[in-house]
C-alpha positions as CSV (number, residue, x, y, z in Angstrom):
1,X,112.6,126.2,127.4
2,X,110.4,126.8,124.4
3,X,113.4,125.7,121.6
4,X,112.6,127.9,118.6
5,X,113.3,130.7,121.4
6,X,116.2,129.5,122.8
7,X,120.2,129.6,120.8
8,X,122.2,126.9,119.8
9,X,124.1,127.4,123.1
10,X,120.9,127.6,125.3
11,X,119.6,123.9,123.7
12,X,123.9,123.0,124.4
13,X,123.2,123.8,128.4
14,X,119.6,122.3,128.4
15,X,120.0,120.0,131.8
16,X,117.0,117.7,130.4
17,X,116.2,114.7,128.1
18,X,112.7,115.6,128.2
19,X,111.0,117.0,125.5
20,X,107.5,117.7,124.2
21,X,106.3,118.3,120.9
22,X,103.2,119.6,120.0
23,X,101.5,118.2,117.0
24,X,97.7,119.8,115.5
25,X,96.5,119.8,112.5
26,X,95.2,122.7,110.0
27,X,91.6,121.9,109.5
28,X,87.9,123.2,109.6
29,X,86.4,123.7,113.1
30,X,83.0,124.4,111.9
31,X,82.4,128.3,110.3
32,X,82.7,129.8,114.2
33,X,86.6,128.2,115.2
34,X,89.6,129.0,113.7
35,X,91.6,126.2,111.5
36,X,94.5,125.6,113.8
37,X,92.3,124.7,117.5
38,X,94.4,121.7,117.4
39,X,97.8,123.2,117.0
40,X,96.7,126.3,119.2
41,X,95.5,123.5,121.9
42,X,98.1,120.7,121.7
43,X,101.1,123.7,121.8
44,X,99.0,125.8,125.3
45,X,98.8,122.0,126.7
46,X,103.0,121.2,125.9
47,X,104.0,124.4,127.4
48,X,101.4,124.2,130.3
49,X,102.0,120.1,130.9
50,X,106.3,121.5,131.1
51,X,105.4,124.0,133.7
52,X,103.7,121.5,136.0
53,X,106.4,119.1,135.4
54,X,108.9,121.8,136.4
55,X,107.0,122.9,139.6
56,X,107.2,118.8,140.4
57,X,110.6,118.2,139.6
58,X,112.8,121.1,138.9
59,X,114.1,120.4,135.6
60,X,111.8,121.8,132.6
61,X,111.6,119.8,129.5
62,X,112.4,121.3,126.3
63,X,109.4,122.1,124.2
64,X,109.8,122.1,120.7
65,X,108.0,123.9,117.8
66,X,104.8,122.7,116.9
67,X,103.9,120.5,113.6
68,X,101.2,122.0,112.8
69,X,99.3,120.0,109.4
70,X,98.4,116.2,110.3
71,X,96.4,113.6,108.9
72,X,92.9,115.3,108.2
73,X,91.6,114.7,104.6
74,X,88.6,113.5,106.2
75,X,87.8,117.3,106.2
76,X,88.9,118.1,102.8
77,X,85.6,119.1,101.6
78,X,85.9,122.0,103.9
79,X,87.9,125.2,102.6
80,X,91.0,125.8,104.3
81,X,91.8,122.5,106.0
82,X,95.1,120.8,105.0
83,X,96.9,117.4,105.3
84,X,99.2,115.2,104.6
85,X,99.7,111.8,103.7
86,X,100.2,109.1,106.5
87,X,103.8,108.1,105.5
88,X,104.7,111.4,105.1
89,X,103.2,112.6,108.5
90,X,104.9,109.1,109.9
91,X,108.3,110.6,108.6
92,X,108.1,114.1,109.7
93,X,107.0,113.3,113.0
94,X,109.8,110.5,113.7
95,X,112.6,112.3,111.5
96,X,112.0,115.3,113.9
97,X,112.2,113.1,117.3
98,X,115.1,111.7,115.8
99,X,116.9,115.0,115.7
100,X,115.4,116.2,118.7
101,X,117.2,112.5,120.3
102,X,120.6,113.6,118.7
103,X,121.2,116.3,120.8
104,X,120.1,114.6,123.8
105,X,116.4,115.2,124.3
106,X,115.9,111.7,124.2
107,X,112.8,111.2,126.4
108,X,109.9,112.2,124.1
109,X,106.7,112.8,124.9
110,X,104.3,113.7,121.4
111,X,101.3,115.9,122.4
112,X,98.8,115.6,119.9
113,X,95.6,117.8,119.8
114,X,93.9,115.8,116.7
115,X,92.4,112.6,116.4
116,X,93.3,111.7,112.9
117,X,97.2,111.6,113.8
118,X,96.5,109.3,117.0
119,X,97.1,106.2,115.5
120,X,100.1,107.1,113.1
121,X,101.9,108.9,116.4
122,X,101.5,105.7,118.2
123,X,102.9,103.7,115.3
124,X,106.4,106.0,115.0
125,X,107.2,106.6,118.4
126,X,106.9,102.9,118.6
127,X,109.3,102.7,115.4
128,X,111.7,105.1,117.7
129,X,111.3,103.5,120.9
130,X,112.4,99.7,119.1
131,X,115.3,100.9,116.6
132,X,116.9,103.3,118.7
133,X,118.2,104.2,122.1
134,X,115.4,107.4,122.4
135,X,111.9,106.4,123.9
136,X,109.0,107.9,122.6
137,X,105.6,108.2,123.6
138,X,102.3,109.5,122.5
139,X,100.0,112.0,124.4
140,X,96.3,112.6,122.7
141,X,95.3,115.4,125.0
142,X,91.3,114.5,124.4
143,X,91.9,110.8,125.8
144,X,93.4,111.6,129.1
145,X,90.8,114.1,130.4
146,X,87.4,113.3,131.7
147,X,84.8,114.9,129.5
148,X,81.3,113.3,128.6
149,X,81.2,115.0,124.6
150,X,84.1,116.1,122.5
151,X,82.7,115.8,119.6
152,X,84.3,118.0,116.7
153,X,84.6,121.3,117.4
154,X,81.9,121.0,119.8
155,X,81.6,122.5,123.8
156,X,85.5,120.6,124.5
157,X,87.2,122.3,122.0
158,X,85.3,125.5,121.9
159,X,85.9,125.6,125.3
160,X,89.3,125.7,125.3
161,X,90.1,128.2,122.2
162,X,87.7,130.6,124.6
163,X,89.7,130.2,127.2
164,X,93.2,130.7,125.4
165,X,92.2,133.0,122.6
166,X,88.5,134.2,122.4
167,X,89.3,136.8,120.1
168,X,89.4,134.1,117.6
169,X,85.9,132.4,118.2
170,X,83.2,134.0,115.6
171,X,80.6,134.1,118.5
172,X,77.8,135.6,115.8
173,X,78.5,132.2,114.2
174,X,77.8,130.0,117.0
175,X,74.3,129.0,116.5
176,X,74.9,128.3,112.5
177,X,77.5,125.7,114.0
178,X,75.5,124.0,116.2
179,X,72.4,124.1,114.1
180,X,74.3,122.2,111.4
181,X,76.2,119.9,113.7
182,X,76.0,116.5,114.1
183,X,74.9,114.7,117.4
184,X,77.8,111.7,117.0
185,X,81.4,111.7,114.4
186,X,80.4,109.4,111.9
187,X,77.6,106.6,110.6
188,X,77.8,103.5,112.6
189,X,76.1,100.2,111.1
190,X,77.4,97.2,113.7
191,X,80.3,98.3,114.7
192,X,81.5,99.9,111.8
193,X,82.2,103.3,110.5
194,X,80.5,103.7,106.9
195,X,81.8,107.5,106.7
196,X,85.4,108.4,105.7
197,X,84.4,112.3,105.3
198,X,83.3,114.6,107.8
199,X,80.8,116.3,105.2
200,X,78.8,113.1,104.7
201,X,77.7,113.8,108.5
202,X,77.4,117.3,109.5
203,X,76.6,120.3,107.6
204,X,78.3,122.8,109.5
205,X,81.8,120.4,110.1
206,X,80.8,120.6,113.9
207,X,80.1,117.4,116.1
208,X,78.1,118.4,119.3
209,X,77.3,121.9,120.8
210,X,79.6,124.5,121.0
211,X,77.0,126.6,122.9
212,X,77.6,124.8,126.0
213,X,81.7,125.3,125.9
214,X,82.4,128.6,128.2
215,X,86.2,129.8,129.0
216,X,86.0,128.4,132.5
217,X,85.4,124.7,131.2
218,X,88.0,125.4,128.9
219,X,90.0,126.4,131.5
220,X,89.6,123.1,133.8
221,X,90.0,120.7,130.4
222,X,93.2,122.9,130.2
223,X,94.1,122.5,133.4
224,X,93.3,118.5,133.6
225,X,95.1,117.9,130.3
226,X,98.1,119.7,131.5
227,X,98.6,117.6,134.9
228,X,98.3,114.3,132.9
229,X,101.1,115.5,130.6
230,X,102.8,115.7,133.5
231,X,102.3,112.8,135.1
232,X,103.2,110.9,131.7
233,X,106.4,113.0,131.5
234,X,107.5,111.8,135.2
235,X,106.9,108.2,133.7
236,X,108.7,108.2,130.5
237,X,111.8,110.3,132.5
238,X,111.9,107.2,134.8
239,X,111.2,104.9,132.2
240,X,114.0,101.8,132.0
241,X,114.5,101.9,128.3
C-alpha cells in the first residue's frame, strides 16, 4: 500500500508494521540526468523491495511518500540542486518515522538513494531504535548491490533512470558528461578526502561513464537492490526489539 494513495481508513486496516520510506535528494546528475535520480531510484526500489517482500510473505509493507531534498551542498555549485542542513534532515527524517510508528508501522526500514544522507539516516534511526519502542533501520540501495563503479551519475545510476524513465535522460548530452567526468569522487592524499565540493573534481558533476549504463543493467541493479530490501525487511519484521 503506497500511503499517500491510500485513506485514513485504508492506513486503519493496514495488517503490517512494516514500512519503507524512500529518501533521495534534489541534486545535479551531470547536464544529461535529471535532479531527482535519487528520489526517482530510492521510491522504484521501496515499492519494488515491498512487492518482493509481499510475494515472500503475504503481508505488504506500507510504503510511504518519498523525502525527496537530503544532505547534498557538496553539489551547490551546480544550478538546481537543493539541501538541507544535517539537523534538520536528522529531524525530518526521525519526526516522520515517529509518526509513521504512532499508528503502528513500527518496523522501519529507510531506503536511501544518496550518499550524502547515509551517515545521518544511520545516526536517527539509531536515535529511534534506543528511545522508543519502533526499530528503525537504514537501507543505502548502492551498498547492497554488487557493482564495480558507481561513481556519480555514472553507468549505475544512468542505468537505472534508463530503465525506469528514459524519457528523462538527455542522451545528446551523454558524451559532454562523460567527457567532463571525473574517474574517482573526490581528491585523496593518505587516506583523506581534501574535496568538500563536487566542482573542485569534475567539470561536468559526473563521476565515471554514463556511456556504459544501458536499461538492461539498470534493470538487474533494480532487480538486485529490490531482493536485498527484501531480505532486510524479513529481518527487521523478525527483529527482537
Amino acid at each position: 500500500m503506497r500511503l499517500a494513495d491510500a485513506t485514513w481508513t485504508d492506513a486503519r486496516d493496514a495488517e503490517t508494521d512494516l514500512a519503507v520510506l524512500p529518501v533521495g535528494s534534489t541534486e545535479q546528475h551531470g547536464p544529461h540526468a535529471p535532479l531527482g535520480v535519487d528520489s526517482i531510484t530510492a521510491e522504484a526500489i521501496a515499492s519494488a523491495g515491498a512487492d518482493d517482500y509481499a510475494d515472500a510473505h503475504g503481508d505488504r509493507p506500507v510504503v510511504g511518500p518519498t523525502i525527496p531534498v537530503g544532505i547534498a551542498e557538496e553539489h551547490r555549485a551546480f544550478d538546481g540542486t537543493l539541501w538541507v542542513s544535517e539537523d534538520a534532515f536528522r529531524a525530518y527524517v526521525r519526526e516522520t518515522i515517529t509518526s509513521l510508528a504512532s499508528h503502528g508501522f513500527d518496523r522501519i526500514v529507510v531506503v536511501n538513494g544518496h550518499g550524502g544522507n547515509t551517515e545521518a539516516i544511520r545516526e536517527l534511526c539509531g536515535r529511534v531504535s534506543r528511545d522508543s519502542d519502533a526499530y528503525a533501520a537504514g537501507y543505502t540501495w548502492f551498498d547492497a548491490v554488487e557493482f564495480d563503479s558507481f561513481g556519480h551519475a555514472g553507468p549505475a545510476e544512468t542505468a537505472v533512470i534508463r530503465h525506469l524513465a528514459p524519457e528523462l535522460i538527455s542522451e545528446d548530452r551523454v558524451a559532454e558528461a562523460a567527457d567532463g567526468a571525473a574517474e574517482q569522487w573526490g581528491e585523496w592524499v593518505a587516506g583523506t578526502n581534501l574535496a568538500y565540493d563536487s566542482d573542485t573534481f569534475t567539470d561536468s558533476g559526473v563521476v565515471g561513464d554514463p556511456r556504459d549504463g544501458d536499461a538492461d543493467l539498470g534493470e538487474r541493479l533494480l532487480s538486485a537492490a529490490a531482493a536485498g530490501l527484501s531480505e532486510l525487511l524479513a529481518a527487521v519484521a523478525n527483529r527482537d526489539h
